[in-house]
C-alpha positions as CSV (number, residue, x, y, z in Angstrom):
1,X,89.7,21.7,-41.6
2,X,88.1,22.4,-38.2
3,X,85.5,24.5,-39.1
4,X,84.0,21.2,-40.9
5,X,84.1,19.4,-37.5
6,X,80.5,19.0,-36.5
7,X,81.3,20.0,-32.3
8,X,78.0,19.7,-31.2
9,X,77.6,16.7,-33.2
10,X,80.7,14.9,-31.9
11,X,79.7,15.6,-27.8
12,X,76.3,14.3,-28.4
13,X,78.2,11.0,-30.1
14,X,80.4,11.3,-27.3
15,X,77.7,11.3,-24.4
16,X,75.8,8.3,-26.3
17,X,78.9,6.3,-26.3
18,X,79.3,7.3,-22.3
19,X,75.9,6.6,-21.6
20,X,76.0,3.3,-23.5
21,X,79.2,2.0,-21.8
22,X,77.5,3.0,-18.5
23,X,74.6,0.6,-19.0
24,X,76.9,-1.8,-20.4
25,X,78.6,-1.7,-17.3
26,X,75.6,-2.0,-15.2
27,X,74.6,-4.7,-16.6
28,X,77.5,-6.4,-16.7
29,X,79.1,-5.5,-13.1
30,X,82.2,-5.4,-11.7
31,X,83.6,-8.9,-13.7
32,X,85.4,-6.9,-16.4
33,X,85.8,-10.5,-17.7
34,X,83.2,-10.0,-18.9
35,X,83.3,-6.9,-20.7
36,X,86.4,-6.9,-21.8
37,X,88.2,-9.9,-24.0
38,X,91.0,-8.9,-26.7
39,X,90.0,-12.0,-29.2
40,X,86.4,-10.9,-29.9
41,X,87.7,-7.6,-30.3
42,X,90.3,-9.2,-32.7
43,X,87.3,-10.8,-34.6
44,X,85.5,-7.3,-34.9
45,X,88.7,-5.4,-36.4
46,X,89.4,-8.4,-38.7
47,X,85.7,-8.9,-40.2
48,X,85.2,-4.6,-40.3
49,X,88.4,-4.6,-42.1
50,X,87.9,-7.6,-44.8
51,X,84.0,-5.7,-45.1
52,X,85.2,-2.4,-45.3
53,X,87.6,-3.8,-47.9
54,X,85.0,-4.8,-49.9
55,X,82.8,-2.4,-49.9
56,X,85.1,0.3,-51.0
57,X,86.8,-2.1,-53.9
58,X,82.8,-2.3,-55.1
59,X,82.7,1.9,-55.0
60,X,85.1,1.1,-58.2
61,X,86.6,5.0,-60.2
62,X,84.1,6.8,-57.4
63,X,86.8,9.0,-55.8
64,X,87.4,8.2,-52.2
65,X,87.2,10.3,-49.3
66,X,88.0,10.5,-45.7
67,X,84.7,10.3,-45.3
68,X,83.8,7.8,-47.3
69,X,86.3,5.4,-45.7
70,X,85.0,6.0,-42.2
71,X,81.4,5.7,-43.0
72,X,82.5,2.1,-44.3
73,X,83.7,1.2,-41.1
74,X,81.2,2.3,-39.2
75,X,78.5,0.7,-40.7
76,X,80.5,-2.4,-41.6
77,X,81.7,-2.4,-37.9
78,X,78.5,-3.4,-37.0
79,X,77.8,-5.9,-39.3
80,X,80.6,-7.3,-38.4
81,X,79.8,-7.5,-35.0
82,X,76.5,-8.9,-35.8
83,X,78.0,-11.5,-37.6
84,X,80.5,-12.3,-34.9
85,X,78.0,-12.5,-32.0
86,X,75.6,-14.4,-34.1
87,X,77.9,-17.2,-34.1
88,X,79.4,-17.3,-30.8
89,X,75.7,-17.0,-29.2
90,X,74.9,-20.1,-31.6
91,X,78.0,-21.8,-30.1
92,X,77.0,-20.5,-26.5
93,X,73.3,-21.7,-26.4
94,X,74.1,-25.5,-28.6
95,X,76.7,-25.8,-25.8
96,X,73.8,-25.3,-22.9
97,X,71.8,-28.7,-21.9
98,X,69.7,-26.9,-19.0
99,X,68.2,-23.5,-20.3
100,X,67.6,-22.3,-17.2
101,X,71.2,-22.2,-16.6
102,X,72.1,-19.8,-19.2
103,X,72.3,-16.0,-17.1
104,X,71.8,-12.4,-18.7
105,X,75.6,-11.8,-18.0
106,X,76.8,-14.8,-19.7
107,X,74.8,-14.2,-23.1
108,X,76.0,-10.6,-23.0
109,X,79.6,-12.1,-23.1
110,X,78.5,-14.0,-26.2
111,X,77.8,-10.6,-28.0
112,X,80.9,-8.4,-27.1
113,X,81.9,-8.4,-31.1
114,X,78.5,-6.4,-31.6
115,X,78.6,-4.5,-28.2
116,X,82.3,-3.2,-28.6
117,X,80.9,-2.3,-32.6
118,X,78.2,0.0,-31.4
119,X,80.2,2.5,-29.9
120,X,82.2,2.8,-33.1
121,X,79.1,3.2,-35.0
122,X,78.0,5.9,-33.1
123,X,81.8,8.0,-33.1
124,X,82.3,7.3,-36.9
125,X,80.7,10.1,-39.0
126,X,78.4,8.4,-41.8
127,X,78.9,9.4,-45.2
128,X,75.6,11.6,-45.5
129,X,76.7,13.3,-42.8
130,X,76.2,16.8,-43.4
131,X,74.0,16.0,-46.6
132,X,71.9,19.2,-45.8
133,X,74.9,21.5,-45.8
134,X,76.0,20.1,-48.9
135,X,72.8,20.5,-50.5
136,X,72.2,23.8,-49.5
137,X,75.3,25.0,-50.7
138,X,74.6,23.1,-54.1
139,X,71.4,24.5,-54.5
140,X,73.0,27.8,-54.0
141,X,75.4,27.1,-56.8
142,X,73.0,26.1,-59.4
143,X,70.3,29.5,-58.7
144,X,69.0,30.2,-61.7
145,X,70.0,33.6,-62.9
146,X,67.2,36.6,-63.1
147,X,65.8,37.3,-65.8
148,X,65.7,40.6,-67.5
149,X,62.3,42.0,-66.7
150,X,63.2,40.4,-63.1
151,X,65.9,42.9,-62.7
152,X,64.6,45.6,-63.6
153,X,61.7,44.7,-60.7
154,X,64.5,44.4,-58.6
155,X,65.9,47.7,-58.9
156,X,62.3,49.3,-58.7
157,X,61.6,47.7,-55.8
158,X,65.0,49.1,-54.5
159,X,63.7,52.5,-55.5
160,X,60.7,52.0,-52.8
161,X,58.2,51.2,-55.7
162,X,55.0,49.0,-54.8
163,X,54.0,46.5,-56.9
164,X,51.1,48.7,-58.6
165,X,53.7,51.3,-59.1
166,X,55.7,49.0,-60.5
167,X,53.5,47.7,-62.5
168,X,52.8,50.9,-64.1
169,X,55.8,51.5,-65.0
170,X,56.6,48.7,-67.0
171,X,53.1,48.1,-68.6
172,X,52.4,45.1,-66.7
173,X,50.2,43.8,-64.1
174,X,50.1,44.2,-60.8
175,X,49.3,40.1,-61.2
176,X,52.6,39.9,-63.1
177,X,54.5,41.5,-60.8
178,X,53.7,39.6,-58.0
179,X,54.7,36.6,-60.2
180,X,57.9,38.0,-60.6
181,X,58.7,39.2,-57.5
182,X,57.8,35.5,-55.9
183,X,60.5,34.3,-58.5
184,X,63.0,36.9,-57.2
185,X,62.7,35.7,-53.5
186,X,63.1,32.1,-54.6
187,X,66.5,32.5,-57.1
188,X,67.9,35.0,-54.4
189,X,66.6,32.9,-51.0
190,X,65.1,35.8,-49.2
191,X,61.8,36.7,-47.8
192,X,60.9,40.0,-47.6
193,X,61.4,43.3,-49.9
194,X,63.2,44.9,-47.4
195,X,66.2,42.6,-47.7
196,X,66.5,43.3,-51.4
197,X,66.5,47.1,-50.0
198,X,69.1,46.5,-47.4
199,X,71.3,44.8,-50.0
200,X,70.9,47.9,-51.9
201,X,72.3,50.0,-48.6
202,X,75.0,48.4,-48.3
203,X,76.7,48.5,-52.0
């Protein structure tokens, strides 16, 4: 389970968060008034949770992960939020006669759903996540097999053989072989003949 856990991934998240929450701060000052308010935080856990709901319900017989559930809430957290601020900053500026009374600290306080969202959005692990891992490994799965004529290349080439040599020796080519021996390196992922010798080293 822990060798899954992206570290270097997570302590980047981790240092955006602190970094954000800094700025937040600075912005905000010392009023922790105005940073900190348990009913807009209320709102956010309420709407991420009915959205979240939903859009797992919608996922239907699709199996459903850890992941999957956390990738919901991150990106329905901040819809949420969005949401949430949206209408309390409509509220906020209907409620202001004078324009130029409205201050950068006091519309900020209007968006706190969406402000306390992004922090989750950026610890919560999306769903694709890891997508290139997964890939990687699934292309590794479906390698197509070598052919044949491929492994009997193979096996020359483990012998030291060039590819006019082995071309000789199987009445093909020296065109052909290099075909083949470019389909070799794809199916087996390598690069150079010497790692189809080394492989041959060490069995």
């Amino acid at each position: 389970m822990a060798k899954n856990i992206d570290i270097k991934g997570l302590a980047l998240r981790v240092i955006a968060v602190i970094a954000y929450l800094t700025g937040a701060y600075a912005i905000l000052g010392p009023d922790t008034t105005a940073l900190f308010s348990a009913g807009d935080f209320l709102t956010l856990a309420v709407g991420t949770g009915l959205l979240s709901a939903a859009s797992l319900i919608k996922r239907g017989t699709e199996p459903l992960t850890a992941r999957a559930t956390l990738s919901a809430i991150r990106g329905k957290a901040l819809l949420a939020g969005a949401y949430a601020s949206i209408i309390l900053l409509t509220v906020y500026l209907r409620g202001q006669i004078a324009p130029g009374a409205i201050t950068l600290r006091e519309l900020f306080s209007q968006v706190r759903p969406f402000l306390y969202a992004v922090p989750i959005y950026i610890l919560l692990p999306g769903e694709d996540e890891g997508g290139d891992r997964r890939q990687a490994a699934k292309k590794e799965t479906q390698k197509e097999p070598l052919t044949r004529r491929e492994i009997e290349i193979v096996a020359l080439i483990r012998e030291g053989l060039t590819n006019a040599e082995i071309g000789e020796r199987l009445f093909i080519s020296e065109y052909t072989v290099k075909k083949h021996v470019y389909n070799i390196f794809v199916k087996l992922g390598i690069n150079h003949r010497a790692e189809l010798r080394a492989e041959n080293s060490t069995e």
